[in-house]
mmCIF file of the N, C-alpha and C atoms, coordinates in Angstrom:
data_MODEL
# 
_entry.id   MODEL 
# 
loop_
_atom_site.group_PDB 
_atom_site.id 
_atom_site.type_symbol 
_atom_site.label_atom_id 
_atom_site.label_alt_id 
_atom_site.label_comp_id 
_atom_site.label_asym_id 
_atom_site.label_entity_id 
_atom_site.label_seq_id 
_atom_site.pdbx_PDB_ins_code 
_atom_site.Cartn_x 
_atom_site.Cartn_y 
_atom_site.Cartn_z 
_atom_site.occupancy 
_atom_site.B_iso_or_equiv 
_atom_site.pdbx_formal_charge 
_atom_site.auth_seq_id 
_atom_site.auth_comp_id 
_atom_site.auth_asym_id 
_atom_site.auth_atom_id 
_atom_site.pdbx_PDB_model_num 
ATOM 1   N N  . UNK A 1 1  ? -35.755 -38.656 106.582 1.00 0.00 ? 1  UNK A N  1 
ATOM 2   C CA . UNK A 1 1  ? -34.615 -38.184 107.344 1.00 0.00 ? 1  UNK A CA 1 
ATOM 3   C C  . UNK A 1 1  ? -33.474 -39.183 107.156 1.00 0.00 ? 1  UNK A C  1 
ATOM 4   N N  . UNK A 1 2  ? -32.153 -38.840 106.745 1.00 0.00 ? 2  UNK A N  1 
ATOM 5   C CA . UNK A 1 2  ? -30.905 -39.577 106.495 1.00 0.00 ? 2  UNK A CA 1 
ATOM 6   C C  . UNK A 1 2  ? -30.244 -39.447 107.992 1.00 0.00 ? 2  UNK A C  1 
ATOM 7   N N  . UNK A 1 3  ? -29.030 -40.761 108.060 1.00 0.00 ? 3  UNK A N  1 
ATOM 8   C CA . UNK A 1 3  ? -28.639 -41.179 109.191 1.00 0.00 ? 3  UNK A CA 1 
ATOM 9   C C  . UNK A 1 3  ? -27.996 -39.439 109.483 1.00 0.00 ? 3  UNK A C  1 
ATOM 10  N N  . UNK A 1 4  ? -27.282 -39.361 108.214 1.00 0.00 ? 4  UNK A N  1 
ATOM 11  C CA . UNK A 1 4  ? -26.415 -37.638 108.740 1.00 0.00 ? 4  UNK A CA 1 
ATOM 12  C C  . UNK A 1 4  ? -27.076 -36.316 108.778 1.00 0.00 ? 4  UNK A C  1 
ATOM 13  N N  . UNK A 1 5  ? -28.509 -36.243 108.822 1.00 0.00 ? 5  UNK A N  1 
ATOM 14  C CA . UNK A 1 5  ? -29.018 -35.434 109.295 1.00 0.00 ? 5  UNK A CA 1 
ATOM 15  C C  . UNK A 1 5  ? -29.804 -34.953 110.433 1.00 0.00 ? 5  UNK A C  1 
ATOM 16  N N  . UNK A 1 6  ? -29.867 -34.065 110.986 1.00 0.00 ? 6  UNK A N  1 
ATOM 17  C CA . UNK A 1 6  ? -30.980 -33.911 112.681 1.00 0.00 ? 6  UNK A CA 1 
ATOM 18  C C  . UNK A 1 6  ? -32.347 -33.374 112.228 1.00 0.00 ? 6  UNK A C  1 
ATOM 19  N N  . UNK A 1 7  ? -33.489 -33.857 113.001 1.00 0.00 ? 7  UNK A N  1 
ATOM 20  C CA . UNK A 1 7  ? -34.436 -32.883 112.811 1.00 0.00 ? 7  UNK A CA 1 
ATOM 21  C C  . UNK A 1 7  ? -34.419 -31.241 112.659 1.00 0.00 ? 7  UNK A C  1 
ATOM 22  N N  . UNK A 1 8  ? -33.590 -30.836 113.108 1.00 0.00 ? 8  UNK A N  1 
ATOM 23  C CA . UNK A 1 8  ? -33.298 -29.198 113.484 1.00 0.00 ? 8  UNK A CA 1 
ATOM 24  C C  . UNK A 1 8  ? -32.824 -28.814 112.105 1.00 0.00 ? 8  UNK A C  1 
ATOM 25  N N  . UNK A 1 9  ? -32.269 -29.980 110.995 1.00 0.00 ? 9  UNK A N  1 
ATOM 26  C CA . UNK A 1 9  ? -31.404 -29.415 109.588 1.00 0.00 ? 9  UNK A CA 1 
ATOM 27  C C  . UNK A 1 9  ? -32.677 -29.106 108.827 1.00 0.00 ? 9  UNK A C  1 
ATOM 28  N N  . UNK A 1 10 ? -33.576 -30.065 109.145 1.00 0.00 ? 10 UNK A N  1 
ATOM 29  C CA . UNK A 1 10 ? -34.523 -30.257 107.828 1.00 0.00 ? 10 UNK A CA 1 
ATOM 30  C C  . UNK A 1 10 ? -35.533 -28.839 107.602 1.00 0.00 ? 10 UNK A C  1 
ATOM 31  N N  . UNK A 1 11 ? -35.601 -28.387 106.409 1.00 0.00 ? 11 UNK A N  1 
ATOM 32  C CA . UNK A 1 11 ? -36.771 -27.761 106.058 1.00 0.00 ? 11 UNK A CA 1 
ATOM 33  C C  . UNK A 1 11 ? -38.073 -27.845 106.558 1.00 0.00 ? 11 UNK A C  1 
ATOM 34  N N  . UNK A 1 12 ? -38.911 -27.329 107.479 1.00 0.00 ? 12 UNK A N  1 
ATOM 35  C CA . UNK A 1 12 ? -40.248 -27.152 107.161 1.00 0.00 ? 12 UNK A CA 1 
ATOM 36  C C  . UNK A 1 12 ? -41.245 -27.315 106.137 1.00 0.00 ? 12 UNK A C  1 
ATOM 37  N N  . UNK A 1 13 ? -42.238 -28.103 106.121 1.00 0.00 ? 13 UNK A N  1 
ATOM 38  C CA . UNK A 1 13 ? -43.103 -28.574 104.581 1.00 0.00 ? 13 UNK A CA 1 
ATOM 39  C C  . UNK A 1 13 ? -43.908 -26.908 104.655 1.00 0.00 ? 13 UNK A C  1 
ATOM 40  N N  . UNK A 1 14 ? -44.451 -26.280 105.036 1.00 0.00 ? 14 UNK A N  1 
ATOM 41  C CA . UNK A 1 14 ? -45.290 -25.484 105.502 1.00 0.00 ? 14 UNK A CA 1 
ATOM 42  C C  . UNK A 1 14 ? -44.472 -24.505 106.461 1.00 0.00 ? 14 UNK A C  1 
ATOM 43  N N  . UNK A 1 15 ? -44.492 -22.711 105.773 1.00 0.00 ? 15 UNK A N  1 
ATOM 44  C CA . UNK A 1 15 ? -43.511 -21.792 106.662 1.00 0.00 ? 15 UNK A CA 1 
ATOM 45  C C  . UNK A 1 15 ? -44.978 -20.367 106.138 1.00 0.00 ? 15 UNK A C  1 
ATOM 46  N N  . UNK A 1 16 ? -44.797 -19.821 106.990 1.00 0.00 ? 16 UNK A N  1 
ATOM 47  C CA . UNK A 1 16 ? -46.132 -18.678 107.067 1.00 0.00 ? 16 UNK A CA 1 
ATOM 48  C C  . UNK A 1 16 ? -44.823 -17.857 107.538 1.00 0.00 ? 16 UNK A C  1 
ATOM 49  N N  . UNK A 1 17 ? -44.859 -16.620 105.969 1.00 0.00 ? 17 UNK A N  1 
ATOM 50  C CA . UNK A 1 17 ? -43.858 -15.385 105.912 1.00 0.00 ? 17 UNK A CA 1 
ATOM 51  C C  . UNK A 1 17 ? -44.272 -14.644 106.627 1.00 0.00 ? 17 UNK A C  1 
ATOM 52  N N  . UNK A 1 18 ? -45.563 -13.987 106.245 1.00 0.00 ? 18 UNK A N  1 
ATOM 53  C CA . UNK A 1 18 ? -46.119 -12.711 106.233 1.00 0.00 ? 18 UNK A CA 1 
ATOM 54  C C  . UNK A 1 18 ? -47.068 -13.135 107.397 1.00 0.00 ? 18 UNK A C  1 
ATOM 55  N N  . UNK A 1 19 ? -47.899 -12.047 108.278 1.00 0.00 ? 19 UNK A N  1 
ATOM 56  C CA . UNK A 1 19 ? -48.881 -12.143 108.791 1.00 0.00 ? 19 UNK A CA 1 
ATOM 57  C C  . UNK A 1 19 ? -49.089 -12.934 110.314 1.00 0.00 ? 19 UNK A C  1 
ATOM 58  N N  . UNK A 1 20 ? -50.387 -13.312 110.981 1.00 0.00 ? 20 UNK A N  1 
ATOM 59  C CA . UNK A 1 20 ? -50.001 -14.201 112.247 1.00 0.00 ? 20 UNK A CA 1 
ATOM 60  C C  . UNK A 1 20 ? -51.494 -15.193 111.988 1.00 0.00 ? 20 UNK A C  1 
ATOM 61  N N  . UNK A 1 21 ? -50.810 -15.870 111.387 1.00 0.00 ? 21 UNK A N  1 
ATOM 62  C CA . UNK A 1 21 ? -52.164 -17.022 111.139 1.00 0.00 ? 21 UNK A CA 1 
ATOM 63  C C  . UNK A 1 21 ? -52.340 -18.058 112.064 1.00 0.00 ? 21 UNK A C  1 
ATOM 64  N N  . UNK A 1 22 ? -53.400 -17.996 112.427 1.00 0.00 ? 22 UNK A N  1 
ATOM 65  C CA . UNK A 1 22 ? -54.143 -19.104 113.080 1.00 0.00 ? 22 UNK A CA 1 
ATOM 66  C C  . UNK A 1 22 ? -53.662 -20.686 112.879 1.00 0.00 ? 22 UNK A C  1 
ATOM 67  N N  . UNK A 1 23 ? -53.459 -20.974 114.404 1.00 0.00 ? 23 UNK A N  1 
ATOM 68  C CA . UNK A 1 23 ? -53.631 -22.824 113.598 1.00 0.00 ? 23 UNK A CA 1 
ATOM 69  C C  . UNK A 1 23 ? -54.719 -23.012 112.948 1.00 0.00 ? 23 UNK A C  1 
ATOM 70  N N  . UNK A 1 24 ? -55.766 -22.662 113.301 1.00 0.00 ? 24 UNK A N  1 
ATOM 71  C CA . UNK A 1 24 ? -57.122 -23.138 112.357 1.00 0.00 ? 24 UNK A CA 1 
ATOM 72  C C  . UNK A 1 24 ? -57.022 -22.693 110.888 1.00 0.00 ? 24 UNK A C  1 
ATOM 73  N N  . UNK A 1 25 ? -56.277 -20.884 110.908 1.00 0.00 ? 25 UNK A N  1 
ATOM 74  C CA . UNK A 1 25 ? -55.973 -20.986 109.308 1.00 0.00 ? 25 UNK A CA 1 
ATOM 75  C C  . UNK A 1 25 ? -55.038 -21.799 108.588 1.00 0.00 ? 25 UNK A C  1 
ATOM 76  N N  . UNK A 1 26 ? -53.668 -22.147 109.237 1.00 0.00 ? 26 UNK A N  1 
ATOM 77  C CA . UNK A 1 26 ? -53.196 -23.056 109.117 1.00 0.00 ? 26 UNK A CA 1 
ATOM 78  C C  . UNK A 1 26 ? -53.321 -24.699 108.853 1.00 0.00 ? 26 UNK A C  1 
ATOM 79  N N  . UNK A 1 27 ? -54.315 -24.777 109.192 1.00 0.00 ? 27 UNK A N  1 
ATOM 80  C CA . UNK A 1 27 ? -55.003 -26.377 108.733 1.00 0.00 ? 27 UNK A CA 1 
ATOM 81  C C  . UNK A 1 27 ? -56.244 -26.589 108.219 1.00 0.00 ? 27 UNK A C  1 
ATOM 82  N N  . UNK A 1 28 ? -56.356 -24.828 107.933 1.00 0.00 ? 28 UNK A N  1 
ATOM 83  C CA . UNK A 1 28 ? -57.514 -25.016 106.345 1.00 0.00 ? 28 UNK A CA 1 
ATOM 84  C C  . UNK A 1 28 ? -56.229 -25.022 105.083 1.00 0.00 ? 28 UNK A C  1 
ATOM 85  N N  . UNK A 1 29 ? -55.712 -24.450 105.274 1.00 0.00 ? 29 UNK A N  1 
ATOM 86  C CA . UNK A 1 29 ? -54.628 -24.219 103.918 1.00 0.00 ? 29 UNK A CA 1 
ATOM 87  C C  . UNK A 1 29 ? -54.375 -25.328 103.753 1.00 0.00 ? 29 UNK A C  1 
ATOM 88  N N  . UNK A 1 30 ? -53.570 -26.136 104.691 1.00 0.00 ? 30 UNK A N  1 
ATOM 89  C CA . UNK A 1 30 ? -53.337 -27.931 104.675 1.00 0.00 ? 30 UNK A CA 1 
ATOM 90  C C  . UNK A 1 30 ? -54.210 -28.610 104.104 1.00 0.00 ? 30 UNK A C  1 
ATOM 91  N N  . UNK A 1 31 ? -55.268 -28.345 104.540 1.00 0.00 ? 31 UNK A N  1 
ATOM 92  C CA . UNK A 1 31 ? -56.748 -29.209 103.967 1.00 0.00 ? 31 UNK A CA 1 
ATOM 93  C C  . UNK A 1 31 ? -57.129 -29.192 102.973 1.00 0.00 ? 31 UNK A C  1 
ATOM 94  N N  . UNK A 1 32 ? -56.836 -27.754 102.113 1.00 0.00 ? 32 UNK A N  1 
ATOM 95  C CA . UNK A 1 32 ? -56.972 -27.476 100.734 1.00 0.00 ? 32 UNK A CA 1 
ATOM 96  C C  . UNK A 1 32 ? -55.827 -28.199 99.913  1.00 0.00 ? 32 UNK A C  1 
ATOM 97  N N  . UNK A 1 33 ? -54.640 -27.924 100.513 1.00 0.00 ? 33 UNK A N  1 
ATOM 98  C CA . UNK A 1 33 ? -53.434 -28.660 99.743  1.00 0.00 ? 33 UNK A CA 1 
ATOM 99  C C  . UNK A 1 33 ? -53.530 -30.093 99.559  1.00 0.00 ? 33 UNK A C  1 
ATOM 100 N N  . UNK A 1 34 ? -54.156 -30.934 100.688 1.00 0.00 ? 34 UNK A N  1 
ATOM 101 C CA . UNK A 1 34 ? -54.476 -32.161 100.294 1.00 0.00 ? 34 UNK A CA 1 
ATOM 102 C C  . UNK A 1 34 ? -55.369 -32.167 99.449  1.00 0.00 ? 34 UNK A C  1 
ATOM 103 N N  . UNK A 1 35 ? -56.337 -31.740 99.757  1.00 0.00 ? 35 UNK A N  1 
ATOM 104 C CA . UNK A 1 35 ? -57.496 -31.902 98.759  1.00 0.00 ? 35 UNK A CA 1 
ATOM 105 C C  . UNK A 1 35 ? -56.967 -31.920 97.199  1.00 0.00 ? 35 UNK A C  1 
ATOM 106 N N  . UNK A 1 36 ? -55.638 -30.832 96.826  1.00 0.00 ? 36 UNK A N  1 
ATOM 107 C CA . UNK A 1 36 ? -55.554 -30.773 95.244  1.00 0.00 ? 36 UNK A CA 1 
ATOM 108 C C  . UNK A 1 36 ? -54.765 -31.999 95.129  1.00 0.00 ? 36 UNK A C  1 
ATOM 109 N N  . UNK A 1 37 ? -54.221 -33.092 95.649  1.00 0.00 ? 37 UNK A N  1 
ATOM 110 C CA . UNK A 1 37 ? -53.500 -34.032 95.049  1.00 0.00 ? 37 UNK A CA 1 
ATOM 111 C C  . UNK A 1 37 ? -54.094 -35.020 94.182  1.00 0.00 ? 37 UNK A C  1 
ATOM 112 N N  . UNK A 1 38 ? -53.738 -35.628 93.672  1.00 0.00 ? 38 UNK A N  1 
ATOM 113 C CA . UNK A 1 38 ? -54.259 -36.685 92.732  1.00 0.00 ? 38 UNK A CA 1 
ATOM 114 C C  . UNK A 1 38 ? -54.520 -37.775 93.401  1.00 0.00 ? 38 UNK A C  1 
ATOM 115 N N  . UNK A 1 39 ? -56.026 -37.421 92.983  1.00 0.00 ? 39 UNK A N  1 
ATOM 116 C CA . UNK A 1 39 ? -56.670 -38.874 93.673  1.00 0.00 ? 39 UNK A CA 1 
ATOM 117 C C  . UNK A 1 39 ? -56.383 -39.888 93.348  1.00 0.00 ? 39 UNK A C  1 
ATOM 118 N N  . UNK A 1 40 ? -56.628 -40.851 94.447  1.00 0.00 ? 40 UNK A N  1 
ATOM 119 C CA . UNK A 1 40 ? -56.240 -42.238 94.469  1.00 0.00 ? 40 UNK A CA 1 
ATOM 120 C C  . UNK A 1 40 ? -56.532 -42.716 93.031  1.00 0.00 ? 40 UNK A C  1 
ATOM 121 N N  . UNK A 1 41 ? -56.070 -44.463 92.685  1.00 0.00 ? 41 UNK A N  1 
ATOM 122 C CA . UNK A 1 41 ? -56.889 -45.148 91.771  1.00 0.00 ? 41 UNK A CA 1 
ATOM 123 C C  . UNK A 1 41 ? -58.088 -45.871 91.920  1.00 0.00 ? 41 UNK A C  1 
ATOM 124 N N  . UNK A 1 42 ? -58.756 -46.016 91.089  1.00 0.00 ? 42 UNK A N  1 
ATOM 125 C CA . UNK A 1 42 ? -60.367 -46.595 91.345  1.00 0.00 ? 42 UNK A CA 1 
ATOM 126 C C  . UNK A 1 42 ? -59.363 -47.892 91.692  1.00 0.00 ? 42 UNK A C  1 
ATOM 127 N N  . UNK A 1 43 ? -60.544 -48.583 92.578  1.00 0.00 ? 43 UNK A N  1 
ATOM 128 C CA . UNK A 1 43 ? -60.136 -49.612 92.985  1.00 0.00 ? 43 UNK A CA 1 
ATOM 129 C C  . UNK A 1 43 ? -61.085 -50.839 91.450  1.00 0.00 ? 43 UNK A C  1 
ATOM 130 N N  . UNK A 1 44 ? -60.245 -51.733 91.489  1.00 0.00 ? 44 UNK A N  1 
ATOM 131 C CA . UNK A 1 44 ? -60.713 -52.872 90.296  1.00 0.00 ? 44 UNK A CA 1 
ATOM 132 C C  . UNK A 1 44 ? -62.341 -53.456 90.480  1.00 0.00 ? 44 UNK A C  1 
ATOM 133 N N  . UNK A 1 45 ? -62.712 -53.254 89.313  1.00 0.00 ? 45 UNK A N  1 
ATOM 134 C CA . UNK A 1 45 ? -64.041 -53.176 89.294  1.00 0.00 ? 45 UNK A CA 1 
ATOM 135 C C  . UNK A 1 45 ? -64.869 -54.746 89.718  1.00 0.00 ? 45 UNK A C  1 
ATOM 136 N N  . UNK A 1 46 ? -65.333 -54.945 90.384  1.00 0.00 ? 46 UNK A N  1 
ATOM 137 C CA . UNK A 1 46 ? -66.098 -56.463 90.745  1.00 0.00 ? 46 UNK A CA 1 
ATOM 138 C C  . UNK A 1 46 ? -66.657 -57.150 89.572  1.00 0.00 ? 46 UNK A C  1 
ATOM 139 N N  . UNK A 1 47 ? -66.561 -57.923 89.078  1.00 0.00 ? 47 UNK A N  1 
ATOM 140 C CA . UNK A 1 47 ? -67.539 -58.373 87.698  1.00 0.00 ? 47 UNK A CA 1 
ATOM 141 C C  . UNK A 1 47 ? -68.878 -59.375 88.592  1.00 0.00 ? 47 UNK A C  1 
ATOM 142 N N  . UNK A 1 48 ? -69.752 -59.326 88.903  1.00 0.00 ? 48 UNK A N  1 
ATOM 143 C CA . UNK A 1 48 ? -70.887 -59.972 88.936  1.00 0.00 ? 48 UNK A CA 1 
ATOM 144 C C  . UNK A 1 48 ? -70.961 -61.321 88.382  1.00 0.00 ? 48 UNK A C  1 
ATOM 145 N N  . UNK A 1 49 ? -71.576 -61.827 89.327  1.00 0.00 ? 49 UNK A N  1 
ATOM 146 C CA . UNK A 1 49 ? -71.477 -63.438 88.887  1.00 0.00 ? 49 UNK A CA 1 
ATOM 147 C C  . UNK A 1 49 ? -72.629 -64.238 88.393  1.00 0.00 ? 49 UNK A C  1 
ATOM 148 N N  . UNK A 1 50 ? -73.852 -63.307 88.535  1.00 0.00 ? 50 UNK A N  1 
ATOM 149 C CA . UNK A 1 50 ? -74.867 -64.018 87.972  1.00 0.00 ? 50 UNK A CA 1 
ATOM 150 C C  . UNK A 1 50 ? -74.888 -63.206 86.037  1.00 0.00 ? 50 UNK A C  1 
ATOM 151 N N  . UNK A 1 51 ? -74.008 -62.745 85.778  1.00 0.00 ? 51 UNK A N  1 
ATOM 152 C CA . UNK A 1 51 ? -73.952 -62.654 84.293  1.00 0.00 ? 51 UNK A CA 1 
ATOM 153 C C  . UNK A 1 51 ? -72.878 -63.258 83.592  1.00 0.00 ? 51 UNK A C  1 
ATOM 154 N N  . UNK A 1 52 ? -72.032 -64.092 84.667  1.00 0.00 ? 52 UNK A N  1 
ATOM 155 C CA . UNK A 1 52 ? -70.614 -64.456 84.289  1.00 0.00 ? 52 UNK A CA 1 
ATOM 156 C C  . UNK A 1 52 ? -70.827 -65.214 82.762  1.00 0.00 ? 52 UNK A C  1 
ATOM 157 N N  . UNK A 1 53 ? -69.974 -64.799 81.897  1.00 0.00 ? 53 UNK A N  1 
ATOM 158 C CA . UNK A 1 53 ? -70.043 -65.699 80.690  1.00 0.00 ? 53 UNK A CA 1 
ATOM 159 C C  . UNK A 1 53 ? -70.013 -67.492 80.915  1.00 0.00 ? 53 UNK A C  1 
ATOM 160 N N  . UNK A 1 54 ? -69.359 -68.213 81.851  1.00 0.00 ? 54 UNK A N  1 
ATOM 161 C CA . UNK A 1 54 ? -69.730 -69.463 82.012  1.00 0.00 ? 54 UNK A CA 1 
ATOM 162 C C  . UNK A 1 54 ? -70.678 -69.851 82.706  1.00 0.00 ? 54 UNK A C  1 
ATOM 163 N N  . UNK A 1 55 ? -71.794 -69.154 82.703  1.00 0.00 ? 55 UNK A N  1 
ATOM 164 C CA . UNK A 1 55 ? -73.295 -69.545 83.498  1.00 0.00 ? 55 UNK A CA 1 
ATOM 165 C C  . UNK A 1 55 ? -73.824 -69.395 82.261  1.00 0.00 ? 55 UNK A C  1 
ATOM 166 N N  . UNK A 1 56 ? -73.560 -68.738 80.992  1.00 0.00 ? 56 UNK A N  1 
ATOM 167 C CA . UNK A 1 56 ? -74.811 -68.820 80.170  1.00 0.00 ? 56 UNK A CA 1 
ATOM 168 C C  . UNK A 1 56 ? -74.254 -70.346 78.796  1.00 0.00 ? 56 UNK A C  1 
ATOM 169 N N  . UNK A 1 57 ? -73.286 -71.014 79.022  1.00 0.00 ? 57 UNK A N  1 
ATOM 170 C CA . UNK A 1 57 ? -72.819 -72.199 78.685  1.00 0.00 ? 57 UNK A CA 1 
ATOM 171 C C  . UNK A 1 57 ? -73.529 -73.134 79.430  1.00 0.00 ? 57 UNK A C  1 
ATOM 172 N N  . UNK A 1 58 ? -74.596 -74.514 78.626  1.00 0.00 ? 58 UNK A N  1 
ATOM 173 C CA . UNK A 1 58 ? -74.806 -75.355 79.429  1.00 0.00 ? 58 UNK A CA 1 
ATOM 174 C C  . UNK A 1 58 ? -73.917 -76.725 79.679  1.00 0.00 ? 58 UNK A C  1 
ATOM 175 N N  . UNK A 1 59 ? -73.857 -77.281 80.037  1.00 0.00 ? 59 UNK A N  1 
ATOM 176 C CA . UNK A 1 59 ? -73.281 -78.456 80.589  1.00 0.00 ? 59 UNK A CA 1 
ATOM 177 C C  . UNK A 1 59 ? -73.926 -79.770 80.021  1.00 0.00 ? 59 UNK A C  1 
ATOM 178 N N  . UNK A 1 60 ? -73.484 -80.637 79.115  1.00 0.00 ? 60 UNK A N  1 
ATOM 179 C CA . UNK A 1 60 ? -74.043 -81.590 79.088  1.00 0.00 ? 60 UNK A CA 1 
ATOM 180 C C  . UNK A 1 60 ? -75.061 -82.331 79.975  1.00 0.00 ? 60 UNK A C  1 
ATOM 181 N N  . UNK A 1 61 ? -76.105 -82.371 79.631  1.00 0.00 ? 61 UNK A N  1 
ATOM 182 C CA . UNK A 1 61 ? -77.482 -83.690 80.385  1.00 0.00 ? 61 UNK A CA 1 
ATOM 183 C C  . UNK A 1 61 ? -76.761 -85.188 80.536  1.00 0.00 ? 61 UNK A C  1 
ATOM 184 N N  . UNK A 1 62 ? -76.265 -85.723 81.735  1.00 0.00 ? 62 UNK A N  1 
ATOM 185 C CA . UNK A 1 62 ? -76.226 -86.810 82.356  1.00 0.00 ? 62 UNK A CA 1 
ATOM 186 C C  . UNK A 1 62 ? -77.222 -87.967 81.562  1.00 0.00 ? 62 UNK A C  1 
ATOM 187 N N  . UNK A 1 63 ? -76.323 -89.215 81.301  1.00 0.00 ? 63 UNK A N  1 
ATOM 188 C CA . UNK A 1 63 ? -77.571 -90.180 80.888  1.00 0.00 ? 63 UNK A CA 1 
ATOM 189 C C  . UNK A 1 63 ? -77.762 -91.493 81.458  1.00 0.00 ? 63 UNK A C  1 
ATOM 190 N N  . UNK A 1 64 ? -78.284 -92.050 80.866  1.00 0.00 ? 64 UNK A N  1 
ATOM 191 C CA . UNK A 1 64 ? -79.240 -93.657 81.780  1.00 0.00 ? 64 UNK A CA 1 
ATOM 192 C C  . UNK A 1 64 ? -80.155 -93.412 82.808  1.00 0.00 ? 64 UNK A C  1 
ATOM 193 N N  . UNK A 1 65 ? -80.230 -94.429 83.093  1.00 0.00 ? 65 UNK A N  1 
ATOM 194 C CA . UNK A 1 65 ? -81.080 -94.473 84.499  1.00 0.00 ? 65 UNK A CA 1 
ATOM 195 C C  . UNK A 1 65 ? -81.037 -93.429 84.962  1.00 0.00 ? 65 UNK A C  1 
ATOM 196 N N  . UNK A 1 66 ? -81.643 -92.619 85.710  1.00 0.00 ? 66 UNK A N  1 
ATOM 197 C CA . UNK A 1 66 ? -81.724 -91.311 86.677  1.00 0.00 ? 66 UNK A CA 1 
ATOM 198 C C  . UNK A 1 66 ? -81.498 -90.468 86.228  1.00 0.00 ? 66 UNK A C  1 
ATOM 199 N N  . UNK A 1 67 ? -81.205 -90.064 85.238  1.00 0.00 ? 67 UNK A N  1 
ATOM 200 C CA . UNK A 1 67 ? -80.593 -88.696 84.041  1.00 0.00 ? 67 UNK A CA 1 
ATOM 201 C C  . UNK A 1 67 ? -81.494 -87.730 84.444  1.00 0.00 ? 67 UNK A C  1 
ATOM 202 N N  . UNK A 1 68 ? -82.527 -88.109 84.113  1.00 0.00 ? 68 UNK A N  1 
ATOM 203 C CA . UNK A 1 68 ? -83.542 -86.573 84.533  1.00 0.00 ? 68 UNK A CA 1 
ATOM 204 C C  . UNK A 1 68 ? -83.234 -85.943 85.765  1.00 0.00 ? 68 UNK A C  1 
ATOM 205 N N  . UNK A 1 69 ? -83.240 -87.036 86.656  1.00 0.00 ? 69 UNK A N  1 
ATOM 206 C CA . UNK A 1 69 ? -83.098 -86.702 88.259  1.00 0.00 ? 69 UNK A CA 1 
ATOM 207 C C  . UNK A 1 69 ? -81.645 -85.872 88.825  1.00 0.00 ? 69 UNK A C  1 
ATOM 208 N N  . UNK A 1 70 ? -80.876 -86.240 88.061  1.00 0.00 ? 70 UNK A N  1 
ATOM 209 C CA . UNK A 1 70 ? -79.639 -85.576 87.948  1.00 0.00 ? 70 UNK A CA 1 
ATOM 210 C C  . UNK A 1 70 ? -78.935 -84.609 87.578  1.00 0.00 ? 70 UNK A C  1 
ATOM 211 N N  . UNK A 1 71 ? -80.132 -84.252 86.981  1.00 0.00 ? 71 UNK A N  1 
ATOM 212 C CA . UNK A 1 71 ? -79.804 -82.960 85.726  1.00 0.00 ? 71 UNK A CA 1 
ATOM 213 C C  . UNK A 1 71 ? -79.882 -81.448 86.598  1.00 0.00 ? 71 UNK A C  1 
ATOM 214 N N  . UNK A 1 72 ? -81.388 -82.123 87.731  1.00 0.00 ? 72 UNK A N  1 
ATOM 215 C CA . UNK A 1 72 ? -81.739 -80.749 88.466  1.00 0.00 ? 72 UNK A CA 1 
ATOM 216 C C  . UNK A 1 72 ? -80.688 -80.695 89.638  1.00 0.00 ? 72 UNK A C  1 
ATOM 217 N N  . UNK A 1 73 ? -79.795 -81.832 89.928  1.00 0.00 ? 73 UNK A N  1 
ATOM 218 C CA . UNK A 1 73 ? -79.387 -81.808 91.030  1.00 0.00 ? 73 UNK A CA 1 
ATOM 219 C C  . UNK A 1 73 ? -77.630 -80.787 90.761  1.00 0.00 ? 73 UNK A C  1 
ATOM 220 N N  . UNK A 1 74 ? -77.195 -79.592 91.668  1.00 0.00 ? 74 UNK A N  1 
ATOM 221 C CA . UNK A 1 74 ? -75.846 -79.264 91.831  1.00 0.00 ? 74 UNK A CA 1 
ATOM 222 C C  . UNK A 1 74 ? -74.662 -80.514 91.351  1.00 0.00 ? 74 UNK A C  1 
ATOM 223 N N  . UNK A 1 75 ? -73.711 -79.959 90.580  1.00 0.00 ? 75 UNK A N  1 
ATOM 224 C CA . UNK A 1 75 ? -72.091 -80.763 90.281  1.00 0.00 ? 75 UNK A CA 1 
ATOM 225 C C  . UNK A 1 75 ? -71.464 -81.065 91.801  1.00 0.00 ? 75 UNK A C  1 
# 
């Protein structure tokens, strides 16, 4: 709606010519009309993290003293 117009100017989205239809027929027709619009977009796909390409890269083995012990332990 523009500043120079009233509700009372505007067109109707939905006008029933012929006949005396029901609100209920009236908001199946609606229901169908939504239904044909173009569906949304897929939403972006999650990539999984236990296949992530930098989990199957190892990390250099730690050395000297305690190296072994270190190796099993989290960065």
């Amino acid at each position: 709606m523009t500043a120079d117009s009233s509700p009372a100017e505007q067109q109707p989205f939905l006008r029933v010519i012929r006949g005396d239809a029901t609100p209920e027929e009236v908001a199946a027709v609606v229901a169908v009309l939504a239904a044909l619009r173009a569906p949304a977009a897929a939403p972006a796909r999650v990539r999984p993290e236990w296949n992530a390409p930098h989990r199957v890269v190892r990390r250099t083995l730690p050395h000297g003293p305690g190296g072994w012990r270190s190796s099993g332990l989290p960065r």
